[in-house]
N, C-alpha and C positions, 0 to 999 in steps of 0.2 A: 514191743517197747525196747528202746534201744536206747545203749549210754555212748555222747560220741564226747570224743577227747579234742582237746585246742590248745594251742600254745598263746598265751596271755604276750601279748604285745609289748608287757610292761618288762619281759625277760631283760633282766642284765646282771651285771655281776663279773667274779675274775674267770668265768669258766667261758664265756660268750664273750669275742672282740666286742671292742666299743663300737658304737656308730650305730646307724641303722639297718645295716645291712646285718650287723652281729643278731638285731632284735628281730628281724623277722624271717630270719634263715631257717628257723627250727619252726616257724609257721610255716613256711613254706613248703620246707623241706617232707615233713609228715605228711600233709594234704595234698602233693603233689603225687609222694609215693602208694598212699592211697588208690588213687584215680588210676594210676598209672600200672601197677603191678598185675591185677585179672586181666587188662590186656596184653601182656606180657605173657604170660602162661597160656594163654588163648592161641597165641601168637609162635610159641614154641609147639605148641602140639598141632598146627596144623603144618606148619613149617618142616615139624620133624616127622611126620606120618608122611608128605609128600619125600622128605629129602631120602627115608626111611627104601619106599617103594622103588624110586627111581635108583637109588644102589646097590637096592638086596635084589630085585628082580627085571629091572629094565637096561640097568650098566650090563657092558656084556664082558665073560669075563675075563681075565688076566692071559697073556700068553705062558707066561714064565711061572705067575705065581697061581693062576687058575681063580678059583673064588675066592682064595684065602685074602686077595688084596682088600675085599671089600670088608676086612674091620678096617679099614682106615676110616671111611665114615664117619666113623665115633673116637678112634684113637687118635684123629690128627684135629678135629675141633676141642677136644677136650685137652690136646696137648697147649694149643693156643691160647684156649681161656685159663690153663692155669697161669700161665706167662703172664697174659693180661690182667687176673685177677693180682697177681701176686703184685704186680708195676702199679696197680691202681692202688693196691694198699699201702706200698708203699709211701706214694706220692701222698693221701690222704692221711697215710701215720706221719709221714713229715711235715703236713702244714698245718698239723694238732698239736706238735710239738713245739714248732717255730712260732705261730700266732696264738696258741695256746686257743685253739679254736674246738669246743668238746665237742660239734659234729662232725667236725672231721676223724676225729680219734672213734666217735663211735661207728663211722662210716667204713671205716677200716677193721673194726672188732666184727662190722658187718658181714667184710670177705673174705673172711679168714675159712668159714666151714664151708662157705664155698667151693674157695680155693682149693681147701685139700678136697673134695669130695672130688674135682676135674681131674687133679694131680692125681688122685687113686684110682678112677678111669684110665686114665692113661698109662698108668701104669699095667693095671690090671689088661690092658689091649692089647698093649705094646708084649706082655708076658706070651698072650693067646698068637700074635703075630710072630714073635721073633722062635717060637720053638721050633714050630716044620722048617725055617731058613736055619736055625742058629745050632738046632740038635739040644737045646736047652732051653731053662724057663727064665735065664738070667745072666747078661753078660755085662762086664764091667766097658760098657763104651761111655763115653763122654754123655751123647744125649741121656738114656736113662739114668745116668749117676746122678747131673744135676736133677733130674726130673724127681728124685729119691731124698735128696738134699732138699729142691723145692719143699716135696710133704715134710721133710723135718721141719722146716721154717714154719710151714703153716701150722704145726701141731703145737712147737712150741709158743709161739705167738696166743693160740688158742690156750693153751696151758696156763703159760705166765700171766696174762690177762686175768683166770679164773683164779690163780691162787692168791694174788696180791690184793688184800682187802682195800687197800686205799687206791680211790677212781685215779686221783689225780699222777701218784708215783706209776699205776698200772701202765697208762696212756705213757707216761714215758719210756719206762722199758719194754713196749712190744713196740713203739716207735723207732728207739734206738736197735733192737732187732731185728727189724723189716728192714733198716738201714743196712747194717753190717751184712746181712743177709744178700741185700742186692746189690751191693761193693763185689761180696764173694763169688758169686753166683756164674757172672764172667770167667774170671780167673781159676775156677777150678775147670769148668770147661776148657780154655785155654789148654790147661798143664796135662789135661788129659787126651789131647788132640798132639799136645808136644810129646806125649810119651805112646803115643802111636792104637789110642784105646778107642778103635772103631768100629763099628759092625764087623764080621767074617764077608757081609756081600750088602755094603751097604749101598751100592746103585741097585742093588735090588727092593730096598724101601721104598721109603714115603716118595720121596723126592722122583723117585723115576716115575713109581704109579700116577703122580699127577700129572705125568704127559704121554698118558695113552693118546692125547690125540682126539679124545672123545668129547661131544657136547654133553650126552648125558651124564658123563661122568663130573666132568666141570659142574652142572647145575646143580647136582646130587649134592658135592662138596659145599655150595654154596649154600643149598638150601640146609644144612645141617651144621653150617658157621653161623647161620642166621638163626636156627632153632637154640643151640647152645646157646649163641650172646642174648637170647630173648628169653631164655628160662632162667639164667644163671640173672641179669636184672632183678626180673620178678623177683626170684628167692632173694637179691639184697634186700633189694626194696624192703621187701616184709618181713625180714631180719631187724633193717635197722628200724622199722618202725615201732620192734618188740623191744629194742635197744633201750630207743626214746621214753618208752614209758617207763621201762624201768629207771630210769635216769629222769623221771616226770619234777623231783626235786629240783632239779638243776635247772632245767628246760622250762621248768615251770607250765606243765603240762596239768588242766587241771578237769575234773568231769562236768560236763555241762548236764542240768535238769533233762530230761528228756522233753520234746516239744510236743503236745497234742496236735494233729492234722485233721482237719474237717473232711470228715465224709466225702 
């Protein structure tokens, strides 16, 4: 026996735009991610067991840097989706804000733990990677500083979110945060590339590893761009679907009877 949830058709209200599209977006939106998310996870683990194989034991390895290149696998996908998560939330905490649209606001509360979960990855790689080149576990260049700046955006996003009781003032200020955030986010990379704060040997990074020149290597990388953006979905997906219900009030998400099936 099972209780399944629906969004009443009949939603509206100042939290949902007008029209039809505002009334069946949150029907949609649920039931799609639904459907949508097990294959997703399905989808990253087999993605990421082949991308896995083909980098740890079939890429061959590094001249310069020997096996130590092959954390990029996971340090330079997880560098990407934090970027992407963070742009995505962005984009969807600003048009929660401007159309006063509450899936979108919650779409974005959606990729906040993701975000920094990629962002903490990355960092964490980027630590394991940069010590045999750098002689330390931490150096103040441009790429890592934002990457470090990124996790503050998403922590505090996640923070400010949690501590402001009221839904509707929340949604604005981690909208107006994401904002200022990705104004900044540029410009201190910028000031940090103009005051000369770069790797000790950085043609020996990411950037050169990706032109060994190798297919396995190209595929490996792909196959684990494709496992990251298909687990990191999933986990929205099923974020904002726990979102939604919480927010069942608004959405007007309500339990349906359970149905008897004949034998």
């Amino acid at each position: 026996m099972s209780t399944r949830l629906s969004v009443s058709a009949q939603a509206s209200g100042p939290d949902l735009p007008a029209g039809g599209l505002g009334r069946i977006s949150a029907r949609t939106v649920y039931l799609l991610a639904g459907r949508t998310l097990r294959a997703c996870w399905a989808l990253a683990a087999v993605l990421g067991v082949l991308g896995l194989l083909m980098g740890l034991l079939v890429a061959p390895a590094d001249l310069q840097q020997g096996e130590l290149y092959r954390i990029m696998f996971v340090h330079l996908p997880a560098a990407w989706m934090s970027l992407a998560l963070y742009g995505t939330m962005t984009l969807a905490a600003g048009v929660g804000l401007l159309l006063q649209h509450r899936l979108a606001s919650m779409l974005a509360a959606a990729l906040a733990p993701t975000g920094a979960l990629m962002t903490c990855i990355t960092l964490w790689s980027g630590a394991l990677w940069g010590k045999p080149e750098w002689g330390t576990w931490w150096i103040w260049d441009a790429r890592l500083t934002c990457e470090l700046l990124l996790l503050v955006l998403f922590v505090a996003f996640i923070a400010l979110r949690a501590t402001i009781a009221d839904r509707h003032l929340a949604s604005r200020a981690t909208a107006w945060l994401s904002l200022t955030g990705a104004a900044a986010l540029p410009l201190v990379f910028a000031l940090m590339l103009w005051w000369g704060l770069a790797p000790p040997d950085a043609d020996a990074g990411p950037a050169r590893a990706l032109h060994l020149g190798n297919v396995v290597v190209a595929a490996a990388m792909v196959l684990m761009v494709a496992a990251f953006w298909a687990w990191c979905l999933g986990t929205v997906l099923h974020r904002l679907r726990s979102i939604m219900i919480e927010h069942s009030d608004e959405l007007q998400l309500t339990a349906e009877p359970p149905q008897e099936h004949d034998a």
